[in-house]
C-alpha positions as CSV (number, residue, x, y, z in Angstrom):
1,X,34.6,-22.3,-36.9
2,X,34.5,-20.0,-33.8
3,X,32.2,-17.5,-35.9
4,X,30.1,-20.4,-36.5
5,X,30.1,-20.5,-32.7
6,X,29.3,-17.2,-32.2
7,X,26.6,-17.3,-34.2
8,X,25.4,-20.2,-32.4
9,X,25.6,-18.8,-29.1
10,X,23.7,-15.7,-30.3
11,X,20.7,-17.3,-31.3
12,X,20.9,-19.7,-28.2
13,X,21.2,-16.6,-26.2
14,X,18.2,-15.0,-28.3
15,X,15.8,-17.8,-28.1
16,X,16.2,-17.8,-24.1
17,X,15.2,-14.3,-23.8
18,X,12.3,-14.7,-26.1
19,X,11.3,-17.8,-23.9
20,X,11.6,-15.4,-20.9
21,X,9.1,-13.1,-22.5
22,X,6.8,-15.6,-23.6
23,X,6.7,-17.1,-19.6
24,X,5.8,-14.0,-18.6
25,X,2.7,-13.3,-21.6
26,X,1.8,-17.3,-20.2
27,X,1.3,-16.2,-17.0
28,X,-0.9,-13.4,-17.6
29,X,-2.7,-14.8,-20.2
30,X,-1.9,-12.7,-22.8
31,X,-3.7,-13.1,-26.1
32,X,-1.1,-13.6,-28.7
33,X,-2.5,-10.6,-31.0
34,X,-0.5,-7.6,-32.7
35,X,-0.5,-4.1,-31.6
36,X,1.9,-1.7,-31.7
37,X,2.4,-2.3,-27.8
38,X,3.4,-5.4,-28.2
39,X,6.7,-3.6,-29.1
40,X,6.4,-2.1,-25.6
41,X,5.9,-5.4,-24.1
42,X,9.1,-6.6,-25.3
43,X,11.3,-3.4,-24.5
44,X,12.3,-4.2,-21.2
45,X,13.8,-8.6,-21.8
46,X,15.2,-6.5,-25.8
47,X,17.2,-4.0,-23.4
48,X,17.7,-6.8,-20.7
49,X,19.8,-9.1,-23.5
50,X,21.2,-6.5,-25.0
51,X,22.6,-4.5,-22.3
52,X,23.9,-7.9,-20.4
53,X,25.5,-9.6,-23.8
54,X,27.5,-5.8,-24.3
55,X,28.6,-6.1,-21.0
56,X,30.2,-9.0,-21.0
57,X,30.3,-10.8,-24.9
58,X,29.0,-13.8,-23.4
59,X,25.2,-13.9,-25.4
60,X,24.2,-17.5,-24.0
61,X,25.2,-16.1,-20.5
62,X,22.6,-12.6,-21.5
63,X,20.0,-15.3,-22.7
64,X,20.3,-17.2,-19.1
65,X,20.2,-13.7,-17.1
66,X,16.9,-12.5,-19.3
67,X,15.3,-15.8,-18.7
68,X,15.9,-16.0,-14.8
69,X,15.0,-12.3,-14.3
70,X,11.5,-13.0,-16.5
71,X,11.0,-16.1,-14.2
72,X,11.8,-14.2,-11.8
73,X,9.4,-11.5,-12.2
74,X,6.1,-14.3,-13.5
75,X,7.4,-15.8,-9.9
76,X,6.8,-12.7,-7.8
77,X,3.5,-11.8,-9.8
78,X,1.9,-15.3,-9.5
79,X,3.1,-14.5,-5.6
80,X,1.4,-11.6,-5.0
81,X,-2.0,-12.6,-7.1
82,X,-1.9,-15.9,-4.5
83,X,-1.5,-14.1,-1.1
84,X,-2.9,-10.2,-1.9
85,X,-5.3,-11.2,-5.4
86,X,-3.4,-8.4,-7.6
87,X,-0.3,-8.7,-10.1
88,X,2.8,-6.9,-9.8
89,X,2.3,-3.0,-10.5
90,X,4.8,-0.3,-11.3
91,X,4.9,1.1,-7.7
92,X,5.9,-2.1,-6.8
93,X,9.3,-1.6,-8.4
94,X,9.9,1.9,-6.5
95,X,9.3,-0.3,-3.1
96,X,11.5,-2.8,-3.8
97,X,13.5,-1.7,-1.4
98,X,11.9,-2.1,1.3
99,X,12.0,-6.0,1.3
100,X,16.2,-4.8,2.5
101,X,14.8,-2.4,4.6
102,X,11.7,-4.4,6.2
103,X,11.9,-8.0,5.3
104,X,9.4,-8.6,8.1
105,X,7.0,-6.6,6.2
106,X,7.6,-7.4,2.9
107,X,8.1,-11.0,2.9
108,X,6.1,-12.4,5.4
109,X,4.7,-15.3,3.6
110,X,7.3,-17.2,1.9
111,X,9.6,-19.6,3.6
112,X,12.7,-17.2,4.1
113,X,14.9,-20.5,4.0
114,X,13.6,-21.6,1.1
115,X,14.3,-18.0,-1.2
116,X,18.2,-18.0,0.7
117,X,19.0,-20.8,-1.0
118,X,17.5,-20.7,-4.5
119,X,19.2,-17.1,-4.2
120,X,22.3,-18.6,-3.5
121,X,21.7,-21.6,-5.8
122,X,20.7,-18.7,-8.8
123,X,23.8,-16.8,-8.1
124,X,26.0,-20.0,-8.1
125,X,24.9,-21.0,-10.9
126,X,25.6,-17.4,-12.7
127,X,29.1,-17.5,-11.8
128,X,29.9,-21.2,-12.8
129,X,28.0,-20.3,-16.5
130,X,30.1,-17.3,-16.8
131,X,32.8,-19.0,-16.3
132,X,32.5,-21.9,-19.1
133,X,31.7,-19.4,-21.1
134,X,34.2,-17.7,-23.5
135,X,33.9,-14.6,-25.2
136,X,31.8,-13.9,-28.2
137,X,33.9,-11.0,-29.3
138,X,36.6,-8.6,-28.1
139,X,35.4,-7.3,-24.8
140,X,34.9,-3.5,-24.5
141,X,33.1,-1.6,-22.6
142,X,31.9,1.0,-25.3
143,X,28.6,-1.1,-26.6
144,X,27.1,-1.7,-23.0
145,X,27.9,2.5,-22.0
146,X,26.1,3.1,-25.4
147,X,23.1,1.2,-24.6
148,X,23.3,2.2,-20.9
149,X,23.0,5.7,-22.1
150,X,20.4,5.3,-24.7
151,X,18.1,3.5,-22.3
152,X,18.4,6.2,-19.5
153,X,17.5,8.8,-22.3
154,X,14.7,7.0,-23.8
155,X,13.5,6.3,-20.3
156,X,13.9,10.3,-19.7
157,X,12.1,11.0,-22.9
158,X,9.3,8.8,-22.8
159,X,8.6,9.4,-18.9
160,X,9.7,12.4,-18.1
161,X,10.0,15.7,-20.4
162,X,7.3,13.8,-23.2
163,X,5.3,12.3,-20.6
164,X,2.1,14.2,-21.4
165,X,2.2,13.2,-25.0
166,X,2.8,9.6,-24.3
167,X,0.1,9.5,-21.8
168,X,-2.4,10.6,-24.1
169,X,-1.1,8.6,-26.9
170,X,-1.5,5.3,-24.8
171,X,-5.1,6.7,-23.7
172,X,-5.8,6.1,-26.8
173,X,-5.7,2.2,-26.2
174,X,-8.5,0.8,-24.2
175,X,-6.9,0.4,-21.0
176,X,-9.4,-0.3,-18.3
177,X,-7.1,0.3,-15.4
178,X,-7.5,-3.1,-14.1
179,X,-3.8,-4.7,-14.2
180,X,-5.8,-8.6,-14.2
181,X,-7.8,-7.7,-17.5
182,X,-5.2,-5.2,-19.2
183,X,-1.9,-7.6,-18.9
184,X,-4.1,-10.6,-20.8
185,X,-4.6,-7.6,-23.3
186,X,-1.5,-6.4,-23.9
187,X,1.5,-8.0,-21.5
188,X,2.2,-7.7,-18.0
189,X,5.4,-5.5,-18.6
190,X,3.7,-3.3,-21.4
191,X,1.0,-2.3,-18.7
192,X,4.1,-1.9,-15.8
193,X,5.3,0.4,-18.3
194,X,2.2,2.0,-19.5
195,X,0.5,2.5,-16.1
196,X,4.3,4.7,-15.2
197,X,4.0,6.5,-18.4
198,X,0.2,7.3,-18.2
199,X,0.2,8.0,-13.9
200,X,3.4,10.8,-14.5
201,X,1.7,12.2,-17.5
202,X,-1.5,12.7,-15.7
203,X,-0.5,13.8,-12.5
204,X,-0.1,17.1,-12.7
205,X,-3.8,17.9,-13.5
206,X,-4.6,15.1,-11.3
207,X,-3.0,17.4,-8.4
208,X,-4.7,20.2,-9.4
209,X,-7.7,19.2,-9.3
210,X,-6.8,17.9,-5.8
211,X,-5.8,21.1,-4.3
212,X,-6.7,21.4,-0.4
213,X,-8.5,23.7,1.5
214,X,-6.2,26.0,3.7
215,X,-6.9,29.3,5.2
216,X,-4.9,32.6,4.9
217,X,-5.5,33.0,8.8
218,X,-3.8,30.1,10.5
219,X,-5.0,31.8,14.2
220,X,-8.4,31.0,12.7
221,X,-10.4,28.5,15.0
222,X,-14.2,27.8,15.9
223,X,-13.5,28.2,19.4
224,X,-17.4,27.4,20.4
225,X,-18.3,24.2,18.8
226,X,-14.9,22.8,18.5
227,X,-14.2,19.1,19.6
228,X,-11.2,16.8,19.8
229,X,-10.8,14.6,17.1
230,X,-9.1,11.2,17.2
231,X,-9.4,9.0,14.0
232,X,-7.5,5.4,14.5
233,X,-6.8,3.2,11.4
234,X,-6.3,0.0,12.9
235,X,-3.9,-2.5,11.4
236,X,-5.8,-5.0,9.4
237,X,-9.1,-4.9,11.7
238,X,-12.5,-6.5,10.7
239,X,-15.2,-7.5,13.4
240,X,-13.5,-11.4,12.9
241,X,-16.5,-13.0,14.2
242,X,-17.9,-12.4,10.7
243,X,-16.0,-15.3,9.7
244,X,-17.7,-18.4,11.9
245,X,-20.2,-18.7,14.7
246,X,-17.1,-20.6,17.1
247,X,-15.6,-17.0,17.4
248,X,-16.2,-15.9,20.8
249,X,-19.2,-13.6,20.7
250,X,-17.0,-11.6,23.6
251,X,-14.2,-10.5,21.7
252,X,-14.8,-6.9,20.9
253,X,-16.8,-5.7,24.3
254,X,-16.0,-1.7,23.8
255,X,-16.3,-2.1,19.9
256,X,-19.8,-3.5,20.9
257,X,-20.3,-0.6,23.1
258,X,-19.6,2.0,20.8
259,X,-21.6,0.6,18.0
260,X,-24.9,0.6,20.3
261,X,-23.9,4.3,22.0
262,X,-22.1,6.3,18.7
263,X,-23.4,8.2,15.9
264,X,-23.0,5.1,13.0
265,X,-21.6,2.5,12.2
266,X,-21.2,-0.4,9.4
267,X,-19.2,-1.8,6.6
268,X,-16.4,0.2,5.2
269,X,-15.4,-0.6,1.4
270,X,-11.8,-0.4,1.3
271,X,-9.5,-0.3,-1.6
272,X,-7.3,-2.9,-0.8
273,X,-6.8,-6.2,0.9
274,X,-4.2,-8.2,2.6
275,X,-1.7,-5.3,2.6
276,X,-1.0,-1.8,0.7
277,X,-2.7,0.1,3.7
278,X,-1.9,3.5,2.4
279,X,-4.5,3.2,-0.5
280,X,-6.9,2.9,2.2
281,X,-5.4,5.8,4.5
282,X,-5.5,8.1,1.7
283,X,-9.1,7.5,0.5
284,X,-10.2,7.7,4.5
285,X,-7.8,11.5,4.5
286,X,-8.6,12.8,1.4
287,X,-12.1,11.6,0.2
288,X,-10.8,10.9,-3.0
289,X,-11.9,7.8,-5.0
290,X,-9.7,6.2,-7.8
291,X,-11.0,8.0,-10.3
292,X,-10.0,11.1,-9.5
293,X,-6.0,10.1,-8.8
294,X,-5.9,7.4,-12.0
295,X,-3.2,5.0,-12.1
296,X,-1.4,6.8,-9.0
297,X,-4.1,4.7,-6.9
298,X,-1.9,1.7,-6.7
299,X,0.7,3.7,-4.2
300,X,-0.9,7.7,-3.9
301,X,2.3,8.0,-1.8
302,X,5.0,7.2,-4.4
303,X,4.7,10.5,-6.3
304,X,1.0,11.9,-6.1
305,X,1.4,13.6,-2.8
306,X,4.5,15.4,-3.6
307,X,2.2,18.5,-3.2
308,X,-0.2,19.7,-0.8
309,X,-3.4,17.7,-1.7
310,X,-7.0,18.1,0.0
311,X,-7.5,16.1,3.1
312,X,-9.3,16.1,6.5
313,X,-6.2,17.0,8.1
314,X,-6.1,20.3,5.9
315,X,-9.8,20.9,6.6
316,X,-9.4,20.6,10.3
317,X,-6.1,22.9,10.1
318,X,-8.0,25.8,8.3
319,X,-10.2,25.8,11.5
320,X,-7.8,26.5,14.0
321,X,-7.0,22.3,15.0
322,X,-3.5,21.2,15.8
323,X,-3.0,18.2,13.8
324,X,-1.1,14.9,14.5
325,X,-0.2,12.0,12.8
326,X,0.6,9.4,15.2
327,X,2.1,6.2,13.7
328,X,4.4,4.0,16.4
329,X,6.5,2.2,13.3
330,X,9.5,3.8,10.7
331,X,8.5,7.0,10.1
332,X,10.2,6.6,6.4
333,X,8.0,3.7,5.6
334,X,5.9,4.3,2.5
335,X,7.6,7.6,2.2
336,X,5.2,8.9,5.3
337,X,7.9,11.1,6.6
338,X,7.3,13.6,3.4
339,X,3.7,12.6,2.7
340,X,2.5,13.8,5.7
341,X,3.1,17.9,5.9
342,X,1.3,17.5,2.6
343,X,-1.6,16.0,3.8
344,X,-2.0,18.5,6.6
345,X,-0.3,17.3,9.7
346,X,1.6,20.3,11.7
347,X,3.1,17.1,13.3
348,X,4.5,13.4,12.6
349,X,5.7,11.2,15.0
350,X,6.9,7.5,14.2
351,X,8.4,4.9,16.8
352,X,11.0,7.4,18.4
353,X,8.2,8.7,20.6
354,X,7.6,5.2,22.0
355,X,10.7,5.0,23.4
356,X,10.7,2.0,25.8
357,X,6.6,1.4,24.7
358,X,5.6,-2.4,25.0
359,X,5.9,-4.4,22.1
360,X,3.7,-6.9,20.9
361,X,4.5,-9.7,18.2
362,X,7.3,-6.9,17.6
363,X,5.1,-3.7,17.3
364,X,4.4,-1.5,19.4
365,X,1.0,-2.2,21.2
366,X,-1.9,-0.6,20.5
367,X,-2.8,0.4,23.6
368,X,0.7,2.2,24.0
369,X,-0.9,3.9,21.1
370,X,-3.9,5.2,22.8
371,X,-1.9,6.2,25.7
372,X,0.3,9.1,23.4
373,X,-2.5,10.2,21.6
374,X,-4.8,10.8,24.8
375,X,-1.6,12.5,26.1
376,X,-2.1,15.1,23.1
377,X,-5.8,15.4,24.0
378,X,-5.2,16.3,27.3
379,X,-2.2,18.5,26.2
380,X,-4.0,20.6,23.5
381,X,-7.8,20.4,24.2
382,X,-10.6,20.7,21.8
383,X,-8.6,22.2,18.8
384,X,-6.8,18.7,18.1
385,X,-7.2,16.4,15.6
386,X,-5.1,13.2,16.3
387,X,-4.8,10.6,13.3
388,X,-3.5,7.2,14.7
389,X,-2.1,4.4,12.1
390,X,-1.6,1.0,14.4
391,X,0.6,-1.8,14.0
392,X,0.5,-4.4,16.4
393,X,-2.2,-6.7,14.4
394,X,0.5,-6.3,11.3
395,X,1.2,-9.9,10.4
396,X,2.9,-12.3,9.7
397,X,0.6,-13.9,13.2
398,X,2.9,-16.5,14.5
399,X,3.1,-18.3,18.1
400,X,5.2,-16.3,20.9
401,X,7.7,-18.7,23.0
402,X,5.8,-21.0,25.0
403,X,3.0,-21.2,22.8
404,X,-0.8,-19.3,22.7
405,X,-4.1,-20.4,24.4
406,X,-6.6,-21.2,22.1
407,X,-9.3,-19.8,23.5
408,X,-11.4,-17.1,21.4
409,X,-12.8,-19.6,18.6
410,X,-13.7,-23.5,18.8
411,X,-15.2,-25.4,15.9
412,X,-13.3,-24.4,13.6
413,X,-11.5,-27.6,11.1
414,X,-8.5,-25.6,10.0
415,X,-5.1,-27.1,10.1
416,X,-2.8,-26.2,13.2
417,X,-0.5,-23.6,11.5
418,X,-3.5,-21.8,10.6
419,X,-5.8,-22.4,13.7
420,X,-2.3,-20.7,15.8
421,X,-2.4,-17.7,13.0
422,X,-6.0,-16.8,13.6
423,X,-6.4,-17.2,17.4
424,X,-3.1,-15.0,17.4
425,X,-4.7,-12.4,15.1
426,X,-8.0,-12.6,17.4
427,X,-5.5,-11.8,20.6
428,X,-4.5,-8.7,18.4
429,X,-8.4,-7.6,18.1
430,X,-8.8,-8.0,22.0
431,X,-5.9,-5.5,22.0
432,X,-7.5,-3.0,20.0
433,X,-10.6,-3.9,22.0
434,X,-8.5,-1.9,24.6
435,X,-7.4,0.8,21.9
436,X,-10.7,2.0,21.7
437,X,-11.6,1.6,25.4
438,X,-8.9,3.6,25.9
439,X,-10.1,6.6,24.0
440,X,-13.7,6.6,24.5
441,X,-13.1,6.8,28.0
442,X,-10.5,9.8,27.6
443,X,-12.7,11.8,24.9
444,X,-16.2,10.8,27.5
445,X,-14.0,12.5,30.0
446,X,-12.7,15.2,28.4
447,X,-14.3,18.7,29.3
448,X,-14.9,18.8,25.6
449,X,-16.7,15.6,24.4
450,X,-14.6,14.5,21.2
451,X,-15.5,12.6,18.2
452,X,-14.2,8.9,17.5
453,X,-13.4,7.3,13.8
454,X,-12.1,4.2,14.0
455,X,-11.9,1.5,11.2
456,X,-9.9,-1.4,9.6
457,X,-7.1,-0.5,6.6
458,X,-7.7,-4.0,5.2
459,X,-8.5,-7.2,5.7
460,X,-5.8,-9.6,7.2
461,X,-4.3,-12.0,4.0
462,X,-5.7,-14.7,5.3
463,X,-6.8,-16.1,2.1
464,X,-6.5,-19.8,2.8
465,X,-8.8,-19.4,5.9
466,X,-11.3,-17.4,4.2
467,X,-11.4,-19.9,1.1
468,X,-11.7,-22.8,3.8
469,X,-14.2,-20.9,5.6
470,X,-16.2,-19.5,2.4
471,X,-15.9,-15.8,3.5
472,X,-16.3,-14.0,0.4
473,X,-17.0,-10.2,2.4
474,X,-13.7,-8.0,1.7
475,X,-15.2,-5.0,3.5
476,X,-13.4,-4.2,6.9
477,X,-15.6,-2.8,9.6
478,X,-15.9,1.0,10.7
479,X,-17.7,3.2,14.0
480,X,-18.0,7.0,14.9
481,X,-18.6,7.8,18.3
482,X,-19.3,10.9,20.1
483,X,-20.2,10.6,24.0
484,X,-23.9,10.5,24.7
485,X,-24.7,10.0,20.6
486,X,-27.1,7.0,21.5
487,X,-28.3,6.9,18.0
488,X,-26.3,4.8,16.3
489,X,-27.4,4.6,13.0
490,X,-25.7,1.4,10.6
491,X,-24.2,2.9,7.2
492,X,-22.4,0.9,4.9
493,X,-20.1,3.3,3.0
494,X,-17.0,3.5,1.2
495,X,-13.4,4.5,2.7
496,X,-13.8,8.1,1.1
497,X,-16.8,8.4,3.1
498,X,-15.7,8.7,6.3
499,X,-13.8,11.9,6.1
500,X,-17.5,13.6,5.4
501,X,-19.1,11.6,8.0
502,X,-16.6,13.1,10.6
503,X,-17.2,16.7,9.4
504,X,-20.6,16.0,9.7
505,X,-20.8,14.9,13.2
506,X,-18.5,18.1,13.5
507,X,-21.5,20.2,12.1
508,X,-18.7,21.0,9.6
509,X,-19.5,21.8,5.5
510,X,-17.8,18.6,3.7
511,X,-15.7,20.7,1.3
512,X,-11.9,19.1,1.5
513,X,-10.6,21.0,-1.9
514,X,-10.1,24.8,-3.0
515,X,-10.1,25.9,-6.4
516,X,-6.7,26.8,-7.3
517,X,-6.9,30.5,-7.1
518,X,-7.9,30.0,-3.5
519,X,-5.1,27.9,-2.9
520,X,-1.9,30.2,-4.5
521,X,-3.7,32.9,-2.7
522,X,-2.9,31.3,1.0
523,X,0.2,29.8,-0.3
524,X,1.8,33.3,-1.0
């Protein structure tokens, strides 16, 4: 009788992890077809049940675990296709973390209430099951340290010392790179697994190919036609007034200004929206499009710029400019901290230079931005190059005590929650109005006339307002401004662009990358 049990257990266990699969192949549409990846689709509920039933010889209890944790994960997908239009990726696993580290960041958008208490109600409910439920067999703890083991060396193997091979064995498969289109091909957690497998095995070339320019002479400078530079990526900026004709036609005076009096300005075509600003800070450094960093394009800073790769900030370096990074947040978020020396940047400073600097919504102002990096144009003349990453217009773009004017937009029919949001977020733009007055007054008076880039990372995930509003236009908005231009010319371009359009209005040549030889050469 209690084999009978067991048995029964077993195959109750089974058939919840199999449902926990097939939630998560519902979700993404996945066409029920074989391949030999559907294998790979399954690996990861197989090793889920497996590993959870040796652990503790309660299979119903390993069926129940599988299930949640598939929920769990069709749950976060279906949340991030609804606020940032994109399914889960494998990056996303490595910055897990930071919802612990950041929760402000990472979970702006759900009701925190709400995910306490399911959390608490899941992890209840865990412990009561476990409880009720008696052992399937004798209780060791050999079977689980077997299958531990084995799935850390398969993961080894497969990722890591046969990574090459397995990349170009899944390139044989018509992946298109889009996680939408190749999950309804083959599952969502064969592509999380695929895209890992095919970025690591790739990378390598990929990063050699990406090699930066650097110069054997770092004394080496253009002493006669060299000009600051200050390039600003503002925190989820777009000219908002785009969006409906009861924005105030007044709310971005020195934006306005620059546009008429700089060398161009226009659309900028940015690979990403609602968040994941480094894709976009990358492509604007480097002048790199997706194509040439594959599958590391969901996060370049998880693992692709663990070498010196070609960037603006390398370019300006081999000609004698001091470069700074300049980002008034956690200087370990994203991994910026090591990411940066690679991109170029003699130095990085996060929020411990803005000691006692006004905050805004909990950020550090913009303008308290400005401020520092006009100090370093002042302190180091025309040989700097000053790269500024905002974060005051970071959402989530909620109501300080007391309440907020509305008084930048009128006519609008959006409900009140989102009415507050957007006039809040349109305070944020008047801010970095004041950004950019800021520094086009200090590079105007500067004894050396600099050159201004400023654009927007993203745009804000305002997806219900935009829907409501039928703004369709996912480009955020970009200027370069030099004093006494006056020819303003409009160019829409993409993010990797602008890093050429800056050497240009440098009078620079646009190479960013070396050939290798050129690059072991300055490296010895």
């Amino acid at each position: 009788m209690q084999s009978l049990i067991n048995l029964h257990s077993l195959a109750a266990g089974l058939a919840l992890a199999f449902c926990g699969w097939m939630v998560l192949r519902a979700a993404s549409r996945a066409l029920p077809r074989w391949s030999a990846l559907l294998l790979l689709d399954m690996a990861l509920p197989a090793a889920c049940f497996a590993l959870c039933a040796a652990a503790t010889a309660r299979p119903l209890f390993a069926g129940v675990i599988t299930l949640a944790l598939s929920a769990g994960y069709a749950y976060a997908d279906h949340a991030k296709i609804k606020v940032l239009a994109e399914p889960v990726v494998f990056t996303d696993v490595f910055q897990a973390f930071d919802i612990f580290r950041h929760p402000r960041l990472a979970l702006p958008f759900p009701h925190k209430g709400r995910v306490l208490i399911a959390a608490t109600a899941v992890i209840g409910f865990f412990v009561l099951l476990f409880r009720l439920e008696t052992a399937a067999w004798m209780l060791t703890p050999w079977p689980a340290l077997l299958l531990l083991g084995l799935s850390i060396v398969t993961g080894w193997l497969l990722g890591g010392r046969f990574s090459t091979r397995m990349a170009r064995a899944l390139r044989r498969y018509p992946f298109a790179g889009d996680p939408f289109h190749d999950a309804a091909s083959f599952g969502p957690l064969c592509v999380l697994i695929a895209y890992g497998i095919i970025a690591k095995g790739e990378r390598a070339v990929r990063q050699t190919a990406a090699l930066p320019v650097v110069t054997s002479n770092p004394a080496h400078s253009c002493q006669a036609t060299a000009q600051p530079v200050v390039m600003v990526q503002c925190e989820s900026f777009f000219d908002a007034r785009r969006l409906h004709p009861g924005i105030s036609r007044g709310l971005l005076p020195t934006f306005d200004r620059c546009q008429r009096s700089g060398v161009q300005w226009g659309r900028l075509e940015v690979p990403s929206w609602g968040a994941n600003t480094v894709r976009t800070e990358f492509a604007v450094l480097s002048g790199m499009s997706d194509a040439v960093i594959g599958l590391d394009r969901f996060n370049p800073y998880h693992r692709f710029i663990s070498v010196p790769v070609a960037s603006l900030a390398w370019r300006l370096r081999a000609e004698g400019y001091r470069t700074i990074c300049l980002h008034p947040f956690d200087r370990t978020f994203y991994g910026r901290d090591r990411v940066m020396p690679n991109l170029g940047f003699d130095e990085f400073l996060g929020d411990e230079a803005f000691d006692g600097a006004q905050r805004i919504n909990g950020y550090i102002s913009d303008v308290e931005a400005a401020r520092k990096a006009a100090e370093f144009v002042e302190k180091y003349g025309p040989n700097v190059f000053v790269f500024v990453i905002t974060m005051e217009n970071h959402g989530p773009w909620i109501a300080p005590p007391g309440g907020l004017p509305i008084n930048l937009l009128s006519g609008l029919a959006l409900p009140q929650e989102e009415k507050v949001a957007l006039e809040r977020y349109l305070q944020s733009l008047r801010s970095a109005d004041q950004m950019l007055k800021v520094l086009s007054n200090t590079l105007g008076a500067n004894r050396s006339p600099g050159v201004l880039a400023f654009y927007g990372d993203h745009l804000p995930a305002f997806s219900s307002v935009f829907k409501q509003l039928e703004f369709r236009d996912l480009r955020s908005d970009y200027l370069l401004w030099r004093p006494g231009a006056n020819k303003a010319l409009r160019r829409d371009i993409c993010a990797q662009d602008l890093a050429g359009a800056v050497l240009d209005a440098l009078h620079m040549p646009q190479k960013l990358s070396a050939p290798f030889e050129e690059f072991a050469r300055a490296a010895r």
